[in-house]
C-alpha positions as CSV (number, residue, x, y, z in Angstrom):
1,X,-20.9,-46.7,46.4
2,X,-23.8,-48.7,44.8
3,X,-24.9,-50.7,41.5
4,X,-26.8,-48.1,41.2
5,X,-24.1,-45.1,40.4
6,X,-23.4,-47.2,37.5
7,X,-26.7,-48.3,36.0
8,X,-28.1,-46.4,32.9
9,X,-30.1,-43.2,33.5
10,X,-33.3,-44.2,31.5
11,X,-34.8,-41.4,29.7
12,X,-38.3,-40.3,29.9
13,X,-40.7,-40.3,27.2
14,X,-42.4,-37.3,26.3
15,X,-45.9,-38.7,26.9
16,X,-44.5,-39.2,30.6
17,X,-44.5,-35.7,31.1
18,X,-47.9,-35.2,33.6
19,X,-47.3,-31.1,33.4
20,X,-46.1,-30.3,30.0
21,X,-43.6,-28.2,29.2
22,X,-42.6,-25.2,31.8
23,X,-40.1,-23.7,29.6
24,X,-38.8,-23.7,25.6
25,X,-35.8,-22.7,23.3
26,X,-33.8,-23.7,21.0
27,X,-31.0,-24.7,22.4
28,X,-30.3,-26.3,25.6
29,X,-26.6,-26.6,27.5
30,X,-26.3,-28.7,30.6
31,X,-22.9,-27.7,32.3
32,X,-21.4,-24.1,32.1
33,X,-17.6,-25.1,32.3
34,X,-15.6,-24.3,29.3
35,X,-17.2,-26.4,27.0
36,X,-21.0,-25.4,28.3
37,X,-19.9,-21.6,28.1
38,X,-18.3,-21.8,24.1
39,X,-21.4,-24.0,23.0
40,X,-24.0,-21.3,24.5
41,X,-22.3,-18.5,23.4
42,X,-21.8,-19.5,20.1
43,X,-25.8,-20.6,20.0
44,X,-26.8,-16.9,20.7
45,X,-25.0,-15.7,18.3
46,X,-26.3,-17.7,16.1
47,X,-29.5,-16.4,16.9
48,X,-31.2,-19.4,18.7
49,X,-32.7,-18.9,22.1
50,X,-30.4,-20.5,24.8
51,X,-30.8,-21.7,28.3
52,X,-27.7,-22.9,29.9
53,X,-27.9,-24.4,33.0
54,X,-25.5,-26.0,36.0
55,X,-26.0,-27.5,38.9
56,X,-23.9,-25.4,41.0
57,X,-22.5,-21.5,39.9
58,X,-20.7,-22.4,37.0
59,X,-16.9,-22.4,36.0
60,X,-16.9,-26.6,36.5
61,X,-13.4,-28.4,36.7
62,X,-12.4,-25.9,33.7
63,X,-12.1,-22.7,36.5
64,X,-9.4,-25.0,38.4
65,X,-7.2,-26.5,35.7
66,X,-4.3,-24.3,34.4
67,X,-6.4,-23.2,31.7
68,X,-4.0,-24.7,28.3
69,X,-5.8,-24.9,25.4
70,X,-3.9,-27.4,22.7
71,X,-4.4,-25.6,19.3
72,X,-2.5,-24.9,15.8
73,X,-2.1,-25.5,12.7
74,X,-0.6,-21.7,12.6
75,X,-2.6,-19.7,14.8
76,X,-1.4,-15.9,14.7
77,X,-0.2,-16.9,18.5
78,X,2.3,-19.2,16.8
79,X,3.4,-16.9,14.1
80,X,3.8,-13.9,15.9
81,X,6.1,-15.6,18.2
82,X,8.0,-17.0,15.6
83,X,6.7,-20.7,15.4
84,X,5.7,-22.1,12.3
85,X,3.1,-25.4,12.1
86,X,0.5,-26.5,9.7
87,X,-2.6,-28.4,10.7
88,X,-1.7,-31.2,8.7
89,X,1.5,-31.5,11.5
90,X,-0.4,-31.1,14.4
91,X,-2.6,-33.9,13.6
92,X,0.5,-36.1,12.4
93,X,1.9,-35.5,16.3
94,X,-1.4,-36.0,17.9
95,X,-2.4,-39.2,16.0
96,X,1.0,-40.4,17.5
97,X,0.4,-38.8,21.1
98,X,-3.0,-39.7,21.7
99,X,-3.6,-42.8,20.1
100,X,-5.7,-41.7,17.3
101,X,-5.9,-42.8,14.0
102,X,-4.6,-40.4,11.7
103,X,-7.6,-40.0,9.6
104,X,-10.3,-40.1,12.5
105,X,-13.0,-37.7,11.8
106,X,-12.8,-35.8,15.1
107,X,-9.1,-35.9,14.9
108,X,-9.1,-33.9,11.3
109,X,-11.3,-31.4,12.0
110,X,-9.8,-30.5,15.7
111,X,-6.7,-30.0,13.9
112,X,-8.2,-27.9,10.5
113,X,-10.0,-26.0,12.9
114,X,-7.2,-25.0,15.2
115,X,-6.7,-21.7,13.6
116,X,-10.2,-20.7,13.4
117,X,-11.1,-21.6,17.1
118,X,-8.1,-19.4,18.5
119,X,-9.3,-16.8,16.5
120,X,-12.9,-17.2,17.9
121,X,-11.0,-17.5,21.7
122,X,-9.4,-14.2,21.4
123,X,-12.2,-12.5,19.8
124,X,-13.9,-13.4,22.7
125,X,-11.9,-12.1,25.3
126,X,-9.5,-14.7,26.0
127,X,-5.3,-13.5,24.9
128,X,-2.6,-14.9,24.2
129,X,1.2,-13.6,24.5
130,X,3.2,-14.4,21.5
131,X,5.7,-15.9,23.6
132,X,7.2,-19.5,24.5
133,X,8.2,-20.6,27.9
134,X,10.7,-23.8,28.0
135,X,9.2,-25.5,31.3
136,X,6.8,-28.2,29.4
137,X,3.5,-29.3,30.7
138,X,2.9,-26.5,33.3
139,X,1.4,-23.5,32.5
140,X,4.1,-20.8,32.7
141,X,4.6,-18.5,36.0
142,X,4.1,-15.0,33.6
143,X,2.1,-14.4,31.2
144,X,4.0,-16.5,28.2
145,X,1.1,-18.2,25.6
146,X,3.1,-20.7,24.3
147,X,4.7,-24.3,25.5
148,X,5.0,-27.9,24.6
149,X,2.5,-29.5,26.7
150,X,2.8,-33.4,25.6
151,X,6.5,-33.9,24.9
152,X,7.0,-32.7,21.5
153,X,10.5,-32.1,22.4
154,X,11.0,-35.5,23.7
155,X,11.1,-39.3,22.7
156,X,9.8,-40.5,20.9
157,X,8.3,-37.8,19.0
158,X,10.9,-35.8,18.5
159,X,11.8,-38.4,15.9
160,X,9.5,-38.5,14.1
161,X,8.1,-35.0,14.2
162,X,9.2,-31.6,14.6
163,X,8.4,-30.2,17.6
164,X,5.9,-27.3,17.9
165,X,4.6,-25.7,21.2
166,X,0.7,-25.6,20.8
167,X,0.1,-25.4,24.3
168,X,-1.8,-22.1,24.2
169,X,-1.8,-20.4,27.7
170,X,-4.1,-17.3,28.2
171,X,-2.6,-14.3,29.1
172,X,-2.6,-14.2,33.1
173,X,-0.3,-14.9,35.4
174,X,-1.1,-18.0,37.1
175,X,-5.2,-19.2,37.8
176,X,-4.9,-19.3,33.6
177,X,-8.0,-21.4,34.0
178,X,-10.4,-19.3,36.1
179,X,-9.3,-16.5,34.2
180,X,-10.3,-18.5,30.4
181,X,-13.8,-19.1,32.3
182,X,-14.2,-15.4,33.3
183,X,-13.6,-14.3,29.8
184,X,-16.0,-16.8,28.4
185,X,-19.0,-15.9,30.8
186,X,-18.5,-12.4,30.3
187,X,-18.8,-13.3,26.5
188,X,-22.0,-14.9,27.3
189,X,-23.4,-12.2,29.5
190,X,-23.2,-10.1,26.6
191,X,-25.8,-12.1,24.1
192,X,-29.6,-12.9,24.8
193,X,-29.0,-16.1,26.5
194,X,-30.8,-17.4,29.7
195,X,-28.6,-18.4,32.5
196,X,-29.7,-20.6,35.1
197,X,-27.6,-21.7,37.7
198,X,-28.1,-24.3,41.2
199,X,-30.7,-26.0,38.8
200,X,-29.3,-29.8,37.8
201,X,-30.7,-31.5,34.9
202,X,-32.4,-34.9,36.0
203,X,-33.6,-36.6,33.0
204,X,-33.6,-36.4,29.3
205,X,-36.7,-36.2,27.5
206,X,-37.1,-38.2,23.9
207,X,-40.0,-38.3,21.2
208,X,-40.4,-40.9,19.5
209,X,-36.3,-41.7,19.6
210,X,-35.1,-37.8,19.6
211,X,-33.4,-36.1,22.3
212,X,-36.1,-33.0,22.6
213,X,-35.3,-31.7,26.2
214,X,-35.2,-32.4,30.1
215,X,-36.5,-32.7,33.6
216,X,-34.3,-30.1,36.0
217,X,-34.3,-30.1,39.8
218,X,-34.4,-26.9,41.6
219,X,-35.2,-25.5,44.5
220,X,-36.8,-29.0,45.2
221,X,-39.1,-29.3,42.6
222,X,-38.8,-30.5,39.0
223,X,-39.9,-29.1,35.7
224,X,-39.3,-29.9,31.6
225,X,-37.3,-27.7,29.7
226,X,-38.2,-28.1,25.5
227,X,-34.8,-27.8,23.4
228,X,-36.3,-27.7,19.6
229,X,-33.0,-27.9,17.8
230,X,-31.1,-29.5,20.2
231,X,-29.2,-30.3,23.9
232,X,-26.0,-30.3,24.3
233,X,-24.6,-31.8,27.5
234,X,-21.4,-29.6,28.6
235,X,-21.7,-31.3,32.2
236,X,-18.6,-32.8,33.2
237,X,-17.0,-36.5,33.3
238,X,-17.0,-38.9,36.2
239,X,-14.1,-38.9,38.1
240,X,-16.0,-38.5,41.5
241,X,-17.6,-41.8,40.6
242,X,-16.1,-44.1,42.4
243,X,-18.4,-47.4,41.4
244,X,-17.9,-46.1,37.6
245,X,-13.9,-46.0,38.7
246,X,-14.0,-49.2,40.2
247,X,-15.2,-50.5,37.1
248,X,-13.2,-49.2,34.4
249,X,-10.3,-47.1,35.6
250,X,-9.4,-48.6,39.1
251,X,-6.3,-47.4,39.6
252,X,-7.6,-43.5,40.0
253,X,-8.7,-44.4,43.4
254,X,-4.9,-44.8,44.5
255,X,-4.2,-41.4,43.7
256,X,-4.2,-38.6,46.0
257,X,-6.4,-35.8,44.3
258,X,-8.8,-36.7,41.1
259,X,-9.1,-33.7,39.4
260,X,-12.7,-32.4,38.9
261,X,-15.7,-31.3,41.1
262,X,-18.7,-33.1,42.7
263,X,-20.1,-32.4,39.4
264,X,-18.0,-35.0,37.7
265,X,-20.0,-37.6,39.4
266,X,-20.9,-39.9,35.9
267,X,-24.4,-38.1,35.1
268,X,-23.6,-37.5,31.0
269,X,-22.1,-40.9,30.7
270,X,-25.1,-43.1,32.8
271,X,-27.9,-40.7,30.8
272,X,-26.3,-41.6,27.4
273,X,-25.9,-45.3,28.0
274,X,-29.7,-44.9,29.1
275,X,-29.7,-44.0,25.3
276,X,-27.9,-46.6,23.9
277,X,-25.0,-44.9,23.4
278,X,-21.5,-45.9,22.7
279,X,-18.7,-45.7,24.8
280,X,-15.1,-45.3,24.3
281,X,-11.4,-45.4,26.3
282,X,-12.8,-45.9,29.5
283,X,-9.9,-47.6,31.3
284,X,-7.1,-44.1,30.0
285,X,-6.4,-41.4,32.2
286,X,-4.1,-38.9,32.5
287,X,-2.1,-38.8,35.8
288,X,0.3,-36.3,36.0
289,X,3.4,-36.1,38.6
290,X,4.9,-32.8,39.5
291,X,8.5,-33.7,39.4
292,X,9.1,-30.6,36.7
293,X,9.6,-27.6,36.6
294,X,12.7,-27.1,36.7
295,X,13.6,-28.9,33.4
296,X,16.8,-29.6,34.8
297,X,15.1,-31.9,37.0
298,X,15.3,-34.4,34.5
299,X,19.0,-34.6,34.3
300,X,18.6,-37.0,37.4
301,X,17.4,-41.0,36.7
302,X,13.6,-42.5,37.5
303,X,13.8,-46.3,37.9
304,X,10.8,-48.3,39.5
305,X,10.7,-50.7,42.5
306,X,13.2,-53.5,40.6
307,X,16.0,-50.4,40.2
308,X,15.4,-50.3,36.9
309,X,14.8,-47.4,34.2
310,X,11.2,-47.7,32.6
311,X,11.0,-44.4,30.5
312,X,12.9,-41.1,29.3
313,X,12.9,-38.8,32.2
314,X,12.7,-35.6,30.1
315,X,9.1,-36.8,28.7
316,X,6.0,-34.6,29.6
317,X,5.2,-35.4,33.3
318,X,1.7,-36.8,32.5
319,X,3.5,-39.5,30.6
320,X,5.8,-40.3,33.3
321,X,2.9,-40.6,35.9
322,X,0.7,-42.8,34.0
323,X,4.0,-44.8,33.2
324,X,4.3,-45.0,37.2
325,X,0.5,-45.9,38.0
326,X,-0.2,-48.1,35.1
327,X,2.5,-49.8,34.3
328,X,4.8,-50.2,37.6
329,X,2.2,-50.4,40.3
330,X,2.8,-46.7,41.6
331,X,6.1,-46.8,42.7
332,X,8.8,-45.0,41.3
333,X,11.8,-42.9,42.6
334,X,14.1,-40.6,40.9
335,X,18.0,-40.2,41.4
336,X,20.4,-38.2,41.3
337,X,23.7,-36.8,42.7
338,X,25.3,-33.9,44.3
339,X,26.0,-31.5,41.5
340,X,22.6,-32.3,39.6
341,X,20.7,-32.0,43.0
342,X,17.6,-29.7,42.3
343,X,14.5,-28.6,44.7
344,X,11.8,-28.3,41.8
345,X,8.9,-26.4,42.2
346,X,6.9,-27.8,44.3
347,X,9.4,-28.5,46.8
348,X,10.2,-32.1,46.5
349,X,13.7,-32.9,48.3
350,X,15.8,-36.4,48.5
351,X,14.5,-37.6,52.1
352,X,17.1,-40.5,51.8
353,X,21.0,-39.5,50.9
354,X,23.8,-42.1,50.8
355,X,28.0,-42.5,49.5
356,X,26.9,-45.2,47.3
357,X,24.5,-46.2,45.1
358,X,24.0,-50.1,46.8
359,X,23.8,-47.7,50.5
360,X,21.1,-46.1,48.4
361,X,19.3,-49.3,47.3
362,X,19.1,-50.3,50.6
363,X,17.8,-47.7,52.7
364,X,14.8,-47.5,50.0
365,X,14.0,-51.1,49.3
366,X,15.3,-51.6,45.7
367,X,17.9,-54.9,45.0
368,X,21.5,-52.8,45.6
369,X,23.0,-54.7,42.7
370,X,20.4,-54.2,40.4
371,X,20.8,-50.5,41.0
372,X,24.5,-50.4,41.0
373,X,24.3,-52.1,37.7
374,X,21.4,-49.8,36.1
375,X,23.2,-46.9,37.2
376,X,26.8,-47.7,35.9
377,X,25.3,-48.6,32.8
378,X,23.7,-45.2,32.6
379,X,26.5,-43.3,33.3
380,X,28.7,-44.7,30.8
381,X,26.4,-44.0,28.1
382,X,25.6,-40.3,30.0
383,X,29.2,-40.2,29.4
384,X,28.8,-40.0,25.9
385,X,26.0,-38.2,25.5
386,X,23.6,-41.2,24.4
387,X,20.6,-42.7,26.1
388,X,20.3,-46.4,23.7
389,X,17.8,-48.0,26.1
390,X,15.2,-44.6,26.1
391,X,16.9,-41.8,24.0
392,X,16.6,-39.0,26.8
393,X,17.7,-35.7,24.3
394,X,22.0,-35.5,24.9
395,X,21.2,-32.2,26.9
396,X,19.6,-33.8,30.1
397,X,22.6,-36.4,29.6
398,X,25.1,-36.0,32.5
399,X,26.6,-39.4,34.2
400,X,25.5,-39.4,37.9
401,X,28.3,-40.6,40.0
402,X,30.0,-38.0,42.1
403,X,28.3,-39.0,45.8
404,X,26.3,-38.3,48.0
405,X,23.6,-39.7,45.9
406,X,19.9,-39.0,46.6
407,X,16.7,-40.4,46.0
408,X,13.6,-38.3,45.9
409,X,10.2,-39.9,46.3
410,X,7.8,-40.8,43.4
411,X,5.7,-43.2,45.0
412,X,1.8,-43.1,44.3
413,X,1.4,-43.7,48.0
414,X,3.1,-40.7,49.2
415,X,3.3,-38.0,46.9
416,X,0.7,-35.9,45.3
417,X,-0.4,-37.3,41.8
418,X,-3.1,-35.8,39.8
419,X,-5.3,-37.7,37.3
420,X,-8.5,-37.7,35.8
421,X,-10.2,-40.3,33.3
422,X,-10.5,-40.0,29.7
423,X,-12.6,-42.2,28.6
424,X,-16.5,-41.6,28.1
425,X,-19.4,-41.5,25.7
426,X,-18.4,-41.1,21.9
427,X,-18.9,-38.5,19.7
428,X,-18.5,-38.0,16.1
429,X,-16.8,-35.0,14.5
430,X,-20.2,-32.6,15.0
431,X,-20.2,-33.4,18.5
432,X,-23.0,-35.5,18.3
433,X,-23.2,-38.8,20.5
434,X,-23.2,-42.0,18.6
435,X,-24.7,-45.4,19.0
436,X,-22.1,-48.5,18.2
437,X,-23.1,-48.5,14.8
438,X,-21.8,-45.0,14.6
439,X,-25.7,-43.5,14.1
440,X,-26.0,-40.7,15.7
441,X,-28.6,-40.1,18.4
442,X,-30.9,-37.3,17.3
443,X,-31.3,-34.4,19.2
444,X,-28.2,-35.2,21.5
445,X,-24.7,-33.5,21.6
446,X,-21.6,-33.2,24.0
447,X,-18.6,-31.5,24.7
448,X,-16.0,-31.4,27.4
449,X,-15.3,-34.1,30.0
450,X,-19.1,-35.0,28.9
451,X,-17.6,-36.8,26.0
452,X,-14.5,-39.1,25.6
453,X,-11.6,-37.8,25.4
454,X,-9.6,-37.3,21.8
455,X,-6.6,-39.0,24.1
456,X,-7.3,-42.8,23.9
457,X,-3.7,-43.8,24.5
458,X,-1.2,-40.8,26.1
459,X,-2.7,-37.2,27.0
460,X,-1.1,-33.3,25.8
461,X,-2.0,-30.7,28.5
462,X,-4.7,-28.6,26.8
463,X,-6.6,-31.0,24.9
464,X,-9.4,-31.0,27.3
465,X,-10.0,-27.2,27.2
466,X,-8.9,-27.3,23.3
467,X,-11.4,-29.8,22.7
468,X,-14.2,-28.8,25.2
469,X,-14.6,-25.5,23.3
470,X,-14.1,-27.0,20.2
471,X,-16.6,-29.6,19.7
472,X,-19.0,-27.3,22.2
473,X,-18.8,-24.9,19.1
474,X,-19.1,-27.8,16.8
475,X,-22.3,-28.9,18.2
476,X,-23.8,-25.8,17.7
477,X,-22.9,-25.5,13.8
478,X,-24.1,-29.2,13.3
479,X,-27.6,-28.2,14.7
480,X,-28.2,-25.2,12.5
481,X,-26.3,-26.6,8.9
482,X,-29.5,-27.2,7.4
């Protein structure tokens, strides 16, 4: 880790170029995840002339992630399995979830667009089964398309909105994200698209203050690529960075697996910076723990290292693990008791068992009376079916006090906690990257992980996919409007 995986990658001016131009089109796309494959696709069929390249085979962090994509406003996915939304609800929830004002730009016309995008997805290639499956945040073991993927159902949104499941899940059982990149290749494979792959993009190239192309490196020697309408940079975020983590998100390094690919390693953000771009959220993340499925899980009780409850366990789990990383220094636990004892899914057992909640306290390092206390007050509200200190919904309400009592482990340290930063170079609502004074930079687009993140606050599963493709489409339309 150096300075230098943080500095600015200057770009290089045109009149730099000591062999011209090796190759020309329209449109250029740097990455070939999700985001890279939607944007080049929807290029050549707008009749430009496309190369898309990556610097390894393709498929990015998009071919490993469970492959939700947040969308609605009403999609025929949604109506068919009996769900009713409007856009102008979506983007109500969202502005709540993610942090966004309600009338940002980007936000509006992700959320008008919703509709139109699916539509575009499944004419593509990529289904969805009208159906909802009641485990939220992970993508269904069938083939079910629909779930809530950022705590709809939960506090606090629940009060204030109706909850919709716009988690859209493509139609495969399980590898839902692979199986979305598949789809989309094929897609391309079928337009007049160039497709370069193993070739990684160096340098931008400007003219007098326009993004016009770039330098690529392959098979060790480098060569500049012309894009006359426009480049878009599809090329992932920078969560293999560690001197960019260290700088603005350090709390990713304590986690065990950083979701992404060597590819993530900061090259979009450093090259627009190099431009004078701006750049937004940098310190959010999404870090999700795998305490659910089951749902029933969340009957039991997570307090942190005081014994004390910090948030409503029946939340989305991405919540609940930033909660644990950000906010109580990675250590967590969660409770219960004999008859509300589950395995979940991914095996996680009480290691620790004891007659009474103080036994308990001890043999994990939390204050006994602290815990006693936290826990009988619980369980005389349980006992009524209210939750006044976090308003956990009254059916994950059960009072925990028939012993042995268990505690499994939620501790950063020693579980398996997945995250990924949000935060990166801005972007208006054409996908174009923008200087602080909200100008945009001529010539230059991104998409995906390659741009910040609509989450500035809390994250849904699916708005990096949903998003990705999105504004990878967006950037397109922007280029040729005129």
């Amino acid at each position: 880790m150096t300075d230098a995986d943080v500095d600015p990658i200057q770009p290089l001016d045109v009149s730099e170029l000591s062999d011209g131009w090796a190759e020309e089109c329209d449109v250029l796309v740097i990455g070939l995840g999700a985001a890279g494959l939607a944007s080049s696709i929807a290029a050549a069929e707008a009749g430009a002339s496309v190369i898309a390249l990556d610097r390894s085979g393709g498929g990015g962090t998009s071919a490993s992630a469970g492959g939700i994509l947040y969308l609605g406003g009403g999609t025929s996915t949604q109506v068919e399995a009996g769900l009713s939304d409007t856009a102008e609800e979506m983007r109500a929830f969202l502005a709540e979830a993610l942090g966004r004002d309600i009338d940002d730009p980007r936000l509006v016309a992700y959320c008008e667009g919703g509709v139109e995008h699916h539509d575009w997805l499944v004419a593509h290639g990529v289904p969805f089964e009208p159906a909802f499956w009641d485990e939220p945040g992970m993508e269904p073991p069938g083939t079910e398309g629909l779930i809530y993927s950022g705590g709809e159902d939960a506090s606090p949104y629940r009060q204030h909105h109706r909850p919709v499941a716009r988690g859209h899940v493509p139609a495969t059982p399980n590898a839902a994200g692979w199986f979305l990149v598949e789809r989309l290749r094929e897609a391309l494979e079928r337009t007049a698209a160039t497709v370069l792959t193993d070739q990684r993009a160096e340098r931008l190239v400007v003219d007098g203050g326009r993004v016009v192309g770039a330098t690529v490196r392959a098979d060790g020697t480098v060569r500049a690529i012309r894009a006359n309408s426009g480049v878009v940079l599809a090329c992932g975020g920078w969560a293999y960075n560690e001197a960019l983590l260290a700088k603005y998100a350090p709390k990713l390094l304590d986690i065990a697996w950083r979701l992404g690919t060597d590819g993530d390693d900061g090259w979009a953000l450093r090259t627009t910076l190099g431009l004078g771009a701006e750049i937004e959220g940098m310190s959010t993340m999404e870090v999700a723990v795998p305490v659910t499925p089951p749902r029933s899980v969340v009957r039991g009780v997570i307090v942190n290292g005081e014994g004390e409850r910090f948030i409503n366990e029946d939340t989305y789990f991405g919540h609940v693990g930033q909660a644990i990383l950000r906010d109580q220094d990675g250590v967590a636990w969660l409770l219960t008791d004999e008859p509300n004892y589950v395995v979940n899914r991914v095996g996680m057992r009480a290691e620790n068992v004891c007659e009474t909640w103080e036994e308990l306290a001890g043999e994990i390092g939390l204050p006994p009376e602290k815990l006693a206390a936290t826990m009988a007050a619980y369980n005389e509200a349980a006992a009524r079916g209210q939750d006044p200190q976090f308003h956990k919904a009254a059916e994950w309400l059960v009072p925990l006090d028939t012993a042995p009592f268990g505690a499994i482990d939620l501790r950063v340290a020693t579980i398996l906690y997945a995250g990924f930063p949000l935060g990166g170079t801005r972007i208006d609502e054409h996908a174009r990257v923008v200087r602080p004074d909200g100008s945009p930079i001529d010539g230059l687009f991104a998409a995906g992980r390659a741009a910040s993140s609509l989450a500035l606050a809390h994250y849904c599963s699916g708005i990096s996919l949903g998003e990705g493709t999105f504004f990878g489409r967006r950037a397109v339309a922007e280029m040729f409007s005129t």
